[in-house]
Every structure is written in C-alpha cells, then in structure tokens.
C-alpha positions in Angstrom: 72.1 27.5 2.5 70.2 25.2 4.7 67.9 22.7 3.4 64.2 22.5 3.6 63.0 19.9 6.2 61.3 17.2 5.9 57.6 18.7 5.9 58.8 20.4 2.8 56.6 17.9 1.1 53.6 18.0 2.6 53.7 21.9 2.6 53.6 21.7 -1.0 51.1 18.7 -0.8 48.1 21.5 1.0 49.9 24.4 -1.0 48.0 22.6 -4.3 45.2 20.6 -2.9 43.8 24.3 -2.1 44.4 26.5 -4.2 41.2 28.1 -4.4 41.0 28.8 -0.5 42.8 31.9 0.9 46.0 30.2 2.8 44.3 31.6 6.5 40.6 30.1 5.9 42.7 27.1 5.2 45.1 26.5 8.0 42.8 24.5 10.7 45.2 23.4 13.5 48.2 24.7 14.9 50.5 21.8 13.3 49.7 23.4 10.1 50.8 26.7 11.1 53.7 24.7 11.9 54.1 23.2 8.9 53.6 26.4 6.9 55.3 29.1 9.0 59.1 27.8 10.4 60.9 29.6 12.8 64.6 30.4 11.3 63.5 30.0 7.9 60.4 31.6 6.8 60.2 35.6 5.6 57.8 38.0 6.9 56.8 38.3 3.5 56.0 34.7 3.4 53.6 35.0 6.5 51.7 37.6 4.9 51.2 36.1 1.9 49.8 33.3 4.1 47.8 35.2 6.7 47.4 38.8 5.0 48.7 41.5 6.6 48.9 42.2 10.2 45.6 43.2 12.3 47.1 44.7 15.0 50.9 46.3 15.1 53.2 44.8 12.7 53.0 40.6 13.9 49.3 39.7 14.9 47.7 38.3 12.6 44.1 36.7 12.4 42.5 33.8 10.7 39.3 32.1 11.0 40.6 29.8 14.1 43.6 31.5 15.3 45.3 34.7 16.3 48.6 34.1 15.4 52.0 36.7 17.0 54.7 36.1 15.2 58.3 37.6 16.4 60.9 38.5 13.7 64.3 39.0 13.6 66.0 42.5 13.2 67.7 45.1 15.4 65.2 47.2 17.0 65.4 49.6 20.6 63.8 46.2 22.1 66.0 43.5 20.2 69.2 45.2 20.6 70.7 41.4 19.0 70.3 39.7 16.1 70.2 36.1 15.3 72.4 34.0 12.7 69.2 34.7 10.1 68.5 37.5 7.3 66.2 40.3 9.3 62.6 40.0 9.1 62.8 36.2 9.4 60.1 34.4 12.2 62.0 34.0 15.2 58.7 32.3 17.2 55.3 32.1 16.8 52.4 32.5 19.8 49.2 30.7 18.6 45.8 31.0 20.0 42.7 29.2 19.4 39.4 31.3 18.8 37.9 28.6 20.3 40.1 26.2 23.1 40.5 22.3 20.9 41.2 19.5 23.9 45.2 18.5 24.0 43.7 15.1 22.7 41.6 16.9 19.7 45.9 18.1 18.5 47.1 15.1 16.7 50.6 15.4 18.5 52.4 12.5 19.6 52.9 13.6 23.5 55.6 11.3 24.2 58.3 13.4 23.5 56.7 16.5 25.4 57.6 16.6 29.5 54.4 18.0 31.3 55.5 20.9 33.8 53.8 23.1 36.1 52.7 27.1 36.1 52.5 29.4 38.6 48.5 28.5 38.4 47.3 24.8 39.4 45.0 24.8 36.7 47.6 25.6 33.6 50.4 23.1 32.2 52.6 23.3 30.0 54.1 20.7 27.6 57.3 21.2 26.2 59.4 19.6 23.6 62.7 21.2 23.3 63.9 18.9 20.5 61.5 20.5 18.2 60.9 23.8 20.1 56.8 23.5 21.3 55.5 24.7 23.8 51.6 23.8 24.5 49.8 25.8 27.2 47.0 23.7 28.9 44.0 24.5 31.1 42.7 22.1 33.2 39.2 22.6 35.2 39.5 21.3 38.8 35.9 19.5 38.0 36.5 15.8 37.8 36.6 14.5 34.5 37.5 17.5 32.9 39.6 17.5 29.4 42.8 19.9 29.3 42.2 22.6 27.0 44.5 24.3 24.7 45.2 27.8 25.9 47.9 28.8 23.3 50.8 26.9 21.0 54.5 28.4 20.9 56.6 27.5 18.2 60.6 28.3 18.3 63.4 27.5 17.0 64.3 23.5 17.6 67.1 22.5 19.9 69.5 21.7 16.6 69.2 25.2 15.4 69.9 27.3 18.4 73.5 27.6 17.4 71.5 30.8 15.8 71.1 32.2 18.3 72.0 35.6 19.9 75.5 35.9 22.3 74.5 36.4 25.7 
C-alpha cells in the first residue's frame, strides 16, 4: 500500500474546520480540488461523497465554482487498458471555473511550471510534469490584460507514471 502524501494533513485540517458545509459549497479553488481529489489514489466513491453524484454522464460533476470531469480507471470499449490502480480510481481531473480567476488570483508557485504555446495565440498553457498540472490560460491581445484561467488538469505526477498503461 502506498502512503498518503504530504497534503494528507491539511485534507483532514478543511475536512473538520467544515463540517457543517456540504464538501462542493466548500471547495473554492482548484488547489483544493487538488488537495481533496488525487489522481491514482482516490475512489469514485470518494468524489461523490465530495461533489454528489454526477450531473451529466457518470464523471461531470458541478459545484458552486467549478464543473469538475473526472476520468476513472477500468476497462471499458474506450479504455481498452488499465492502469496499476483498483478500477474506478481518478485517473485525471478537467477543472473549469464558472467564472475565469486571473493565473495571479491561483496561489501557485509558477516557477516550476514551463509556459508553452496553443494552436491559438491568445491560449497558454503551463505545465508542471513533476506534479502533473496543466493550467490553460487566456490572454486578451488588449494591452494590459491579465491571463485568465480557462481550465486546470490534474494527472498523475511524473513519480507515479510507472502506473501506467503498456503502450
């Protein structure tokens, strides 16, 4: 069995300061959705006692401030391979802001994140492979202009992808 990380603690820390909140009016940026759902480790049963159940299909769900897809593990006709982790475990998770925060608004530190280009002039993306994010950007061509968050990904981080299908 693998341990917990590190953020183990401070999951528990927001588990009990708000206990009287339902766990999706709660969650208020996407590094608490990171915090509270990990790819490779946490259930499907886990996300829905966090979010509810699905809105749409079996993996969108919605909160307050997010619509959150969130991929799971299993054999399907689509995901003919399975990775190293009990089926209906999050494999990734898409999240979008209701409304678009500023990439300074996030709280990240961006040092470890390389900037690279879309196919569109006006979208970035900022990747972190050690910890598996990916943060889509938008960037008016007005002068001045902060670069707002279009959607976060969250995947497995580059010390885990030994889980990972065969090609």
């Amino acid at each position: 069995m693998r341990f917990l990380r590190t953020g183990t603690a401070i999951v528990l820390a927001i588990l009990f300061a708000l206990p009287s909140l339902g766990f999706a009016q709660a969650i208020n940026s996407g590094k608490d959705i990171r915090l509270l759902i990990v790819p490779l480790e946490t259930s499907r049963e886990r996300v829905e006692e966090l979010l509810g159940a699905p809105i749409a299909g079996d993996n969108i769900y919605d909160t307050p401030k997010f619509r959150i897809t969130v991929w799971y593990s299993g054999r399907s006709k689509k995901n003919s391979c399975n990775w190293g982790v009990p089926d209906g475990t999050v494999l990734r998770v898409y999240v979008s802001p209701k409304k678009r925060p500023s990439l300074s608004e996030l709280g990240f530190e961006m040092s470890s994140f390389t900037r690279q280009r879309t196919e569109n002039d006006e979208v970035w993306d900022y990747v972190d492979d050690l910890q598996g994010i990916t943060i889509e950007v938008f960037k008016d061509t007005e002068e001045g202009s902060a670069e707002q968050v279009i959607f976060f990904d969250y995947l497995a981080p580059r010390n885990e992808l030994d889980l990972r299908c065969p090609e």
